[in-house]
C-alpha positions in Angstrom: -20.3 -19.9 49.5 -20.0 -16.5 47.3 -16.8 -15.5 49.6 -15.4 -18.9 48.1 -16.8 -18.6 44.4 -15.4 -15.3 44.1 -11.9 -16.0 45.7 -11.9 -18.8 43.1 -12.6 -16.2 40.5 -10.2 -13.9 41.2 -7.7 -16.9 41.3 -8.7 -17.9 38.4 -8.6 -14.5 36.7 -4.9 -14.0 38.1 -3.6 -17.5 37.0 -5.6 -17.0 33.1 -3.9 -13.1 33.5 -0.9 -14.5 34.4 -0.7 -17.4 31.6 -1.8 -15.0 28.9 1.2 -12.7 30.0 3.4 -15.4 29.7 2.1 -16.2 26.4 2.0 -13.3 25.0 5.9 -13.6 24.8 6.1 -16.6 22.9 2.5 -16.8 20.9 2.5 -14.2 18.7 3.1 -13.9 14.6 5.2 -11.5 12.6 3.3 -10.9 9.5 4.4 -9.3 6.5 2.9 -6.2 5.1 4.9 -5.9 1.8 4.4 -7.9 -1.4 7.5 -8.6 -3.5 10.2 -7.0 -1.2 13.0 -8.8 -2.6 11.9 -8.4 -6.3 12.5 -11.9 -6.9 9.7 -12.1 -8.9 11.4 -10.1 -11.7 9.0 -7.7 -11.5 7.4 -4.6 -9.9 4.5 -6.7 -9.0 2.8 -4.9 -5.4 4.8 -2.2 -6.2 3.5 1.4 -8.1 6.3 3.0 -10.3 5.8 7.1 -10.3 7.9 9.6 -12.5 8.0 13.8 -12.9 7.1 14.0 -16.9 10.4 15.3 -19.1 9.4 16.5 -22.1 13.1 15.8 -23.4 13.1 11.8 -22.1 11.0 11.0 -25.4 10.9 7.4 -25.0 10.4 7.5 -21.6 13.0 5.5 -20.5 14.1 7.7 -17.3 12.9 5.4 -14.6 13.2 2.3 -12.0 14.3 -0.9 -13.3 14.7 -4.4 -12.4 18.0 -5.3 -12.5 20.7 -7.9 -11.0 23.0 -6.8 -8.1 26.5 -6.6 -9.1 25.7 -6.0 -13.3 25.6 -2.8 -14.8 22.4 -0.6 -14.6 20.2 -0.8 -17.6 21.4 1.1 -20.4 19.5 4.3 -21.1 20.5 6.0 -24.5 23.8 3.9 -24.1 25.0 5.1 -20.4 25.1 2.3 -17.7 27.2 2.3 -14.7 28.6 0.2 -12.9 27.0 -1.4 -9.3 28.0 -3.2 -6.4 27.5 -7.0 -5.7 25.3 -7.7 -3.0 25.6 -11.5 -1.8 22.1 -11.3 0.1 20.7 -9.8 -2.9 19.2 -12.7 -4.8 19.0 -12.5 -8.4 17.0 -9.2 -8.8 17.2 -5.7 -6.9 15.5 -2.2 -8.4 17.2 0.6 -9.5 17.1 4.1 -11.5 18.3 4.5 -14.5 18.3 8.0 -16.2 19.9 10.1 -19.3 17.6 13.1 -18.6 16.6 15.2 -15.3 13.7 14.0 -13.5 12.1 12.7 -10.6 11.3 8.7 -10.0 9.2 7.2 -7.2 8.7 3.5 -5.8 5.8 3.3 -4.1 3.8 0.6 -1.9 0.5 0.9 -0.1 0.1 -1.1 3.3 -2.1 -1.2 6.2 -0.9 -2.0 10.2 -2.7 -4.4 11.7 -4.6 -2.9 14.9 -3.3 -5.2 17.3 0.7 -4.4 15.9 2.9 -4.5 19.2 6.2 -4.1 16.9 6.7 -2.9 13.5 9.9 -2.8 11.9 11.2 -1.2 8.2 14.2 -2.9 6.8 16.1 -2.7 3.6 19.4 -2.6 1.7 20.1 0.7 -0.2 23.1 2.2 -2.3 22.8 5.9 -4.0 25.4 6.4 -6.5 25.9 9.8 -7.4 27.8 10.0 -10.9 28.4 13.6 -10.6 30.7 14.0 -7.6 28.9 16.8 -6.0 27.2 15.2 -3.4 23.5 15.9 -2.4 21.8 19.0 -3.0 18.1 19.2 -1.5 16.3 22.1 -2.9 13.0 22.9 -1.1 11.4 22.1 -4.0 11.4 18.2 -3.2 11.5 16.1 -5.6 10.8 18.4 -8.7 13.6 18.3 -10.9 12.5 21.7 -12.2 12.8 23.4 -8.9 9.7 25.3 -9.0 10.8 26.2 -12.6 14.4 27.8 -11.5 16.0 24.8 -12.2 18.4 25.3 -9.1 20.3 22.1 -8.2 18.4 19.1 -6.9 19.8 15.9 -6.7 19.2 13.4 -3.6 17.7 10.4 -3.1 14.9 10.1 -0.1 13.2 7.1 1.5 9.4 8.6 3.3 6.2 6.9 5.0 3.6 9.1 3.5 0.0 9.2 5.2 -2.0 7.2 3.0 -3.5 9.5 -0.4 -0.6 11.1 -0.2 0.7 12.3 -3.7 3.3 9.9 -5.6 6.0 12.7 -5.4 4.5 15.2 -2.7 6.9 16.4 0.0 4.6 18.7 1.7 5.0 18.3 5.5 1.0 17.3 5.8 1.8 14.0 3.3 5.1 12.9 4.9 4.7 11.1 8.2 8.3 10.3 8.9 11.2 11.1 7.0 13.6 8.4 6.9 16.6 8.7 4.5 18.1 12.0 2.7 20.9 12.4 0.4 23.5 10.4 -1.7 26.2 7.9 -0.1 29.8 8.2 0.0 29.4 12.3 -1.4 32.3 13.5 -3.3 33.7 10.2 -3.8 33.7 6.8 -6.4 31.2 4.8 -7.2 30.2 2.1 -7.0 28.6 2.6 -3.4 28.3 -0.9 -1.3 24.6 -1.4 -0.2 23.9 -0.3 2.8 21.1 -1.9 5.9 18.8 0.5 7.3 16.8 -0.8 10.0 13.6 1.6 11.6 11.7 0.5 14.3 8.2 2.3 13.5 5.9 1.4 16.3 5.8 4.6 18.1 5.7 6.5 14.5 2.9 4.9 12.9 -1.1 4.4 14.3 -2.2 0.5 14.8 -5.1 0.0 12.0 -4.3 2.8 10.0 -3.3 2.7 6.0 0.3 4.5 5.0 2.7 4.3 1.6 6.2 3.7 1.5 8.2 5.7 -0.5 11.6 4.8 -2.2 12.2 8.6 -4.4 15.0 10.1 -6.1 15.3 13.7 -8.1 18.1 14.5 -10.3 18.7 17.3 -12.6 22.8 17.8 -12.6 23.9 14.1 -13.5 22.7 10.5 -13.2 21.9 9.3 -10.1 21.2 6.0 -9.5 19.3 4.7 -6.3 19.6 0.7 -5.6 16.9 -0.8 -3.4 16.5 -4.3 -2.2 15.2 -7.2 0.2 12.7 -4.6 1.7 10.7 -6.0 4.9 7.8 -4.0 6.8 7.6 -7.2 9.7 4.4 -6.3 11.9 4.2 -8.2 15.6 0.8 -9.1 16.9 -0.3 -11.4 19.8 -2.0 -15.0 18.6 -5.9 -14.7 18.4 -6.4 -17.4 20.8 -4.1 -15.5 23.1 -6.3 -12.5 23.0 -9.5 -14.3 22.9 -8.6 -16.0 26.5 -7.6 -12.8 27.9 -10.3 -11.2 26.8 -13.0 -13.9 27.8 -11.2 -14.6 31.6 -11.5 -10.7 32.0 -15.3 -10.9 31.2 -15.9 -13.7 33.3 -14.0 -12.4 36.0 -15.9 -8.7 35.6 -19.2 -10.8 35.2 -18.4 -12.2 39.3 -17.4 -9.3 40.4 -20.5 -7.4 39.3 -23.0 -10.2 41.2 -20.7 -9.8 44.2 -21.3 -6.1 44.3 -24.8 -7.0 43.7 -25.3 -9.1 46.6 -23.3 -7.3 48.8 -22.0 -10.0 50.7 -18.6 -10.3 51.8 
């Protein structure tokens, strides 16, 4: 009688493992970690706006903005510049607008789930460079004053940061992975198109741990101006109900296994 209780166990076990497998495949959810991605609320709403202090920006206008795709960027002290159209853009992107050197940061908090099997970082992204030089990354990061040499330092630079990490800290310890550096189309006109970045971030980041996305630029030889839109942080986790089966069949199953042993019949 046990011989036959526990070969119907272990069936049983293999046809639950078996079935939970094959769920697995098609019951789980992809949930999204980011508020207000698209910014078609209007507003910076889930989002924390960061900026190096410049004493000569006296009205503090040297920021991100929320703009539409295609118009002008905002005007600060009567310079805008043009921008590309972007027709999966919806009616509101963010963007930085600047007269004086600095620094700006967009910045979200998010946590992974702990049972994340996928995780994946999209987003659409232009970075006009209105002086023509290109991108010039100073070790300094994004410090407009260079450590107070005021070398050259203009780039735009899209981070994961460990969570507590500083709004513009580039120190190796803060940044987890390093995902975007420079300015597009260097050398060249402007209006930049926007481009898709895509980052699969499932080896890169820790199931149940807390991280910051970072959107950054630093300029201190013209504006720059760094678009960002329709950003997505999709995390892929098995159903509960999928879990909970596997998980109670592999109890069950250990539970018959254990008074077999016990027993020690065969």
């Amino acid at each position: 009688m046990c011989i036959l209780q526990n070969r119907r166990s272990f069936y049983r076990l293999g046809v639950a493992f078996a079935l939970c497998v094959g769920l697995g495949s098609s019951s789980s959810r992809a949930d999204q970690l980011l508020t207000n991605g698209n910014f078609e609320t209007g507003s910076f709403t889930g989002w924390l706006l960061a900026n190096q202090t410049n004493p000569t920006d006296i009205h503090g206008a040297d920021h991100f903005y929320i703009s539409t795709p295609g118009s002008l960027t905002p005007a600060v002290d009567g310079f805008s510049f043009d921008t590309a159209a972007n027709p999966a853009g919806g009616s509101f992107y963010a963007v930085t607008a600047s007269d004086n050197p600095g620094a700006h940061a967009l910045l979200q908090d998010f946590t992974v789930p702990s049972a994340t099997t996928d995780l994946t970082l999209s987003f659409q992204m232009f970075v006009n460079d209105q002086s023509g030089i290109g991108s010039v990354v100073d070790p300094s990061g994004l410090d407009y004053t260079t450590g107070g040499t005021f070398d050259s330092n203009q780039h735009a630079r899209v981070d994961i940061l460990r969570a507590g990490a500083g709004d513009l800290s580039t120190a190796a310890a803060d940044v987890v992975s390093s995902l975007s550096l420079g300015v597009d189309n260097p050398g060249g006109a402007t209006p930049n198109p926007y481009l898709n970045y895509s980052f699969d971030l499932a080896s890169v980041l820790t199931p149940g741990q807390s991280y910051r996305l970072r959107f950054a630029e630093v300029d201190n030889l013209s504006s720059l101006n760094q678009g960002v839109d329709n950003v997505s942080l999709t995390a892929v986790t098995p159903e509960p109900g999928v879990l909970a089966l596997l998980w109670g069949t592999a109890i069950s199953g250990g539970i018959c296994l254990r008074r077999h042993r016990r027993t020690g019949r065969k």
